[in-house]
Residue frames as qw, qx, qy, qz and C-alpha x, y, z in Angstrom:
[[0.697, -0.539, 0.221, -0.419, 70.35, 106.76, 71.63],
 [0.103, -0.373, 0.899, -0.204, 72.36, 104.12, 73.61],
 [0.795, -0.171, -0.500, -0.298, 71.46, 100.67, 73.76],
 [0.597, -0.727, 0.140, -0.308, 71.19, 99.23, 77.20],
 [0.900, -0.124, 0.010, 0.418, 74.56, 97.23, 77.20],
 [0.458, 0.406, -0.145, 0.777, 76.50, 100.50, 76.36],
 [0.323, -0.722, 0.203, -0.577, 75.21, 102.10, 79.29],
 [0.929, -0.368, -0.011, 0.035, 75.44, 98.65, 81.29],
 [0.836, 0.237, -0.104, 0.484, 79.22, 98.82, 79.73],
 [0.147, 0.661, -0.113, 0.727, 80.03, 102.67, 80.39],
 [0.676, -0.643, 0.024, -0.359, 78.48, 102.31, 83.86],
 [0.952, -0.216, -0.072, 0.203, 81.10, 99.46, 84.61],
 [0.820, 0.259, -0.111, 0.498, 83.73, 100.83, 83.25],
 [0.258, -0.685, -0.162, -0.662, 83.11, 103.82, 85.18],
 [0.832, -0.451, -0.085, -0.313, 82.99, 102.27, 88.12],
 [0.857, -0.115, -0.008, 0.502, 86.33, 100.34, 87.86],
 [0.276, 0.624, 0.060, 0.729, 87.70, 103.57, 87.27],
 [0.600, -0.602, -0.060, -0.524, 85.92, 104.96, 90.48],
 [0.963, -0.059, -0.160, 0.208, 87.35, 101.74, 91.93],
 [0.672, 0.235, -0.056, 0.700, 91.32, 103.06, 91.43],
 [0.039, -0.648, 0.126, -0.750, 90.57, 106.46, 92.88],
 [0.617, -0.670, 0.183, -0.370, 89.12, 104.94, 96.46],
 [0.885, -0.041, -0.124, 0.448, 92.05, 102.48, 96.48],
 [0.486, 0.371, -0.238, 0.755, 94.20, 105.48, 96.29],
 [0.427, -0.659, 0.008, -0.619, 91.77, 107.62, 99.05],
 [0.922, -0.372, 0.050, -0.092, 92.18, 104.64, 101.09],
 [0.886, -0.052, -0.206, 0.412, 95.78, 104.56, 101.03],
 [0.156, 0.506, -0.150, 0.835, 96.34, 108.22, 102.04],
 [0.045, -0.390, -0.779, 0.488, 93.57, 107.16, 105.22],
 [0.206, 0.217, 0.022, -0.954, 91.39, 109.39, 103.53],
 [0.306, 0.528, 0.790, -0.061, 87.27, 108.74, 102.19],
 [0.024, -0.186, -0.328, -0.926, 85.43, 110.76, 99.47],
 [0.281, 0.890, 0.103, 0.344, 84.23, 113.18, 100.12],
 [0.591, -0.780, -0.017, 0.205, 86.68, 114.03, 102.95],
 [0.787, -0.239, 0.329, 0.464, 89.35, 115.09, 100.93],
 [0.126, -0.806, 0.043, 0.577, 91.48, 117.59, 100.47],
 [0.815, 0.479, 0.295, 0.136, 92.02, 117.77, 96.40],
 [0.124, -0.974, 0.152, -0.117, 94.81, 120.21, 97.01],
 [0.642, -0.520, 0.561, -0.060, 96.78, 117.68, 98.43],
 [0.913, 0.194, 0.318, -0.168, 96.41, 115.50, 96.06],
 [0.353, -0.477, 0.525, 0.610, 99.52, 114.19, 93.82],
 [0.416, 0.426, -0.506, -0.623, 99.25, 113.85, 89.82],
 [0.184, -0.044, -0.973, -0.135, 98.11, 109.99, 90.10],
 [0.027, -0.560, -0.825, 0.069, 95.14, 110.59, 91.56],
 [0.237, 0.599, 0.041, -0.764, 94.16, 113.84, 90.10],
 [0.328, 0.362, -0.534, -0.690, 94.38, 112.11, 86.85],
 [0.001, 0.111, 0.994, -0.010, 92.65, 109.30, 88.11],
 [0.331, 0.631, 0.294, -0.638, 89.83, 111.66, 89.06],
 [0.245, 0.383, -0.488, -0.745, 90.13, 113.53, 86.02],
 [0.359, -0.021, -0.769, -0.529, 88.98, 109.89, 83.63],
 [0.175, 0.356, 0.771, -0.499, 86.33, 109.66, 86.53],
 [0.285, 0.559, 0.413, -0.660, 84.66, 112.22, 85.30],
 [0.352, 0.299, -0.624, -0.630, 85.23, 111.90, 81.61],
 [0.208, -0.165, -0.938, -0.223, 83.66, 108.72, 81.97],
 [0.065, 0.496, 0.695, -0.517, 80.91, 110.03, 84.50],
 [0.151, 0.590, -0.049, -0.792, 80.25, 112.67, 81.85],
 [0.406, 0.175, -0.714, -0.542, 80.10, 110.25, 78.70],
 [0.035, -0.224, -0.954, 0.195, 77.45, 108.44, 80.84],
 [0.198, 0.468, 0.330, -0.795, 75.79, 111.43, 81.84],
 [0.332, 0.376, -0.563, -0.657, 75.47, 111.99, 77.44],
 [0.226, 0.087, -0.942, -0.232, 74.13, 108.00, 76.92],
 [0.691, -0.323, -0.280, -0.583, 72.18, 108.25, 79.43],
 [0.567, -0.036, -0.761, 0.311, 73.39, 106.28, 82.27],
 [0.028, -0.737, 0.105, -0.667, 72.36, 108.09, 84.62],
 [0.767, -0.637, -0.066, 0.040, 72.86, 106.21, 87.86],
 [0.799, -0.335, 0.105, 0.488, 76.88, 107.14, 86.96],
 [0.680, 0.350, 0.212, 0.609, 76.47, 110.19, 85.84],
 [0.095, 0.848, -0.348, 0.389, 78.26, 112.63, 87.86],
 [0.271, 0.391, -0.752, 0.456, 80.91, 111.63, 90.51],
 [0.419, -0.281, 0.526, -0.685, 78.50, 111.63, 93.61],
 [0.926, 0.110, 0.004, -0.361, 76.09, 109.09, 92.04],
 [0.809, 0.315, -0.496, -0.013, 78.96, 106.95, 90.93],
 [0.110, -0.417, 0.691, -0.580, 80.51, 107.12, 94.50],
 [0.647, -0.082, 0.282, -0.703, 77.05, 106.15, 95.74],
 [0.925, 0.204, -0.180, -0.264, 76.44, 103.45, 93.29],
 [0.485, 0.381, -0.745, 0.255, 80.23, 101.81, 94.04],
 [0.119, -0.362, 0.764, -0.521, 79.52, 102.03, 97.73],
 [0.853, 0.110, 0.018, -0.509, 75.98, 100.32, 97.04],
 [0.821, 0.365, -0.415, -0.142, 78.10, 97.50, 95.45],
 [0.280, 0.555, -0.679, 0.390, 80.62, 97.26, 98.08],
 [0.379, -0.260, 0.518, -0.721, 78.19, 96.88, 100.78],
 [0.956, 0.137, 0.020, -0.258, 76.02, 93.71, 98.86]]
């Protein structure tokens, strides 16, 4: 079992991660979910991509407020908004 700083740590890092994908959503004028992943170029498909590797090695620890994409969306926009 995790100890609650490696989920406090995975959850962040997660997040900054999360972070770099709506910087790039937000320079295309675009918002998740509204967006076409089709479109998308090879920087931010592979930004996705360690989203979820990291939203998934939360999911495993036990983080669960960041673990799958929607929650970690949720939880960033929570943060953005305090």
């Amino acid at each position: 079992m995790s100890t609650a700083a490696e989920r406090d740590r995975m959850t962040e890092l997660a997040l900054t991660e999360w972070e770099t994908v709506a910087e790039l959503l937000a320079a295309r004028g675009e918002t998740w979910p509204d967006t076409d992943v089709t479109r998308w170029g090879p920087g931010l498909a592979m930004a996705m991509e360690r989203v979820k590797a990291l939203a998934d090695a939360c999911k495993v620890i036990g983080a669960r407020e960041a673990s799958d994409v929607g929650r970690l969306a949720d939880l960033y926009e929570a943060r953005t908004r305090s």
